[in-house]
N, C-alpha and C positions, 0 to 999 in steps of 0.2 A: 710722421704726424698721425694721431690717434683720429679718427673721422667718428661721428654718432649719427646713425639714420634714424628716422622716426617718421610719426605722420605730421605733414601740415599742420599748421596752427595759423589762425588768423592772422598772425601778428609777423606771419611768416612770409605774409601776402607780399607786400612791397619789396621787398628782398629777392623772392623770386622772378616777382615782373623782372625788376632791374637788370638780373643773370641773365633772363632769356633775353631781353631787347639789346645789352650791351652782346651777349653771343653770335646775335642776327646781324647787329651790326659790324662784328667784325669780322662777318662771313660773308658780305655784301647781300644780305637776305633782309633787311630794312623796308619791304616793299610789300606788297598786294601779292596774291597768292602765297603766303608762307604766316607759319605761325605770329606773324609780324599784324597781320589784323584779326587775330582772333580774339574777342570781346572781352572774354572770361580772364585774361591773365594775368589779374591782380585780384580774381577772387576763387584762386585754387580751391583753399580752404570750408569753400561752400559747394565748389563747383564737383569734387572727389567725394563723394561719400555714397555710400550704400552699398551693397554684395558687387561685386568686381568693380570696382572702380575705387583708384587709391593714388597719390600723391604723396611723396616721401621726400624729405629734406636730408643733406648730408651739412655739419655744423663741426666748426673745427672744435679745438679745444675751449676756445672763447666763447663757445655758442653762437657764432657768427655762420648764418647761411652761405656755403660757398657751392652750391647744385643743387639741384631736384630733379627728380624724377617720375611720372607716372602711368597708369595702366586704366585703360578705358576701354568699352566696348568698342568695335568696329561696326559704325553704323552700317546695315545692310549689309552684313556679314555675320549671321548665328555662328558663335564657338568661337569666334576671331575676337581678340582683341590689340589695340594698341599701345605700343609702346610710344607715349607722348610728353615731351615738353622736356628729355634730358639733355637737361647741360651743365655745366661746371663751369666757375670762372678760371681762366687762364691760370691761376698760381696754384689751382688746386689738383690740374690736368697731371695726370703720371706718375699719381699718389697714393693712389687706391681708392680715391671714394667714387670715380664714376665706377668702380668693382663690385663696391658692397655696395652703390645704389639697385647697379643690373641685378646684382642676386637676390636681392630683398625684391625688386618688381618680377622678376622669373619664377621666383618659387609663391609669391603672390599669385601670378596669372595661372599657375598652374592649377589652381584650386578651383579657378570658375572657366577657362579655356581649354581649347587643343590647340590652339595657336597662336604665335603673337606675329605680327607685322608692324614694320613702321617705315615712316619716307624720310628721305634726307639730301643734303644737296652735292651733288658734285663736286663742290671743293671743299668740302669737309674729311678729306683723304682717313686725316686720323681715326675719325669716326668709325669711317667704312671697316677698316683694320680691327678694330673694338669691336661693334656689333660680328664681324666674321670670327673671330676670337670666339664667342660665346654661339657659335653655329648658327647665325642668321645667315639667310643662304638669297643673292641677288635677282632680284624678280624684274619678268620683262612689262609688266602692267601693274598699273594699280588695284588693290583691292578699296573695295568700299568707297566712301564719296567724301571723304576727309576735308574738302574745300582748298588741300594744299596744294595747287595745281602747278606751283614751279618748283617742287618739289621732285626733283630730277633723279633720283635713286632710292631703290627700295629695295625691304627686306623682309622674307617668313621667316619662322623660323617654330617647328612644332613644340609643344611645349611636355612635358612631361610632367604628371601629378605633383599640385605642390601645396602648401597651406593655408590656409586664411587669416592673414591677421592685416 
C-alpha cells in the first residue's frame, strides 16, 4: 500500500484526535498522566507550527488519515526535542508508514536539534522494537517536564543534521 506524508491540515484535526485516543485506549493508557489529557489533541494543526515544531499525517491511497506524527521542543531542555503523538491505526501497523513518518520527523528534527527523546508505555512491546530499530537508546530518567508521568519508558536518541521543511 503506497502511504503520503505531509503536514497537518485543519481538517486533519479530528482524525487524528480519534487515532491517538482509540491507540490509548487500546493500550490501557485512557487515563490521567499520558497523552490521554493533553488539551491540544484536536488542534494539531494550530498547535505545530513555527521553526522546530511540525506534525505530519500519513493518508493511505484514499486520503484517509491512518497516523501522525510530530516533533516539538523539550520544555527545559535546549537542543532536545520530542518525538510526540506517533501513532498509526492498527491496519496500517507493519506497512511502512510508521517508517516514512519516523524519517520525515528525524530528518526534520535534525535541522533545529542534537537530540530527540520521547516516553512511552511499557506495554507497547512493538513500539520499543521501532523506536530501537531507528537508534533510540533506553533512558533511566526523564528528561524535561512533559506532564506524562505514567509514562513508564523512554528514549534518546542523538540526531544527526537534517532539513527543514
Amino acid at each position: 500500500m503506497a502511504y503520503m506524508i505531509r503536514p497537518i491540515q485543519a481538517a486533519d484535526n479530528p482524525a487524528v484526535e480519534a487515532i491517538i485516543r482509540g491507540c490509548l485506549t487500546e493500550f490501557g493508557a485512557n487515563h490521567e498522566g499520558t497523552a490521554w489529557m493533553d488539551p491540544d489533541l484536536g488542534r494539531f494543526s494550530e498547535i505545530y507550527v513555527g521553526d522546530g515544531c511540525r506534525y505530519w499525517v500519513a493518508t493511505d491511497e484514499t486520503g484517509t488519515v491512518i497516523g501522525g506524527a510530530g516533533i516539538g521542543p523539550l520544555p527545559g531542555e535546549p537542543g532536545v526535542c520530542e518525538l510526540q503523538k506517533m501513532y498509526c491505526l492498527p491496519r496500517a501497523r507493519g506497512t511502512g508508514a510508521a517508517h516514512r513518518l519516523m524519517e520525515t520527523a528525524l530528518a526534520y528534527a535534525g535541522a533545529y536539534y542534537r537530540r530527540c527523546y520521547l516516553e512511552t508505555l511499557g506495554n507497547m512491546t512493538a513500539a520499543h522494537r521501532f523506536y530501537e530499530k531507528y537508534g533510540f537508546i533506553r533512558l533511566e530518567k526523564p528528561l524535561g517536564a512533559t506532564g506524562h508521568y505514567a509514562c513508564d519508558v523512554l528514549y534518546s536518541k542523538d540526531l544527526p543534521p537534517g532539513t527543514p521543511g
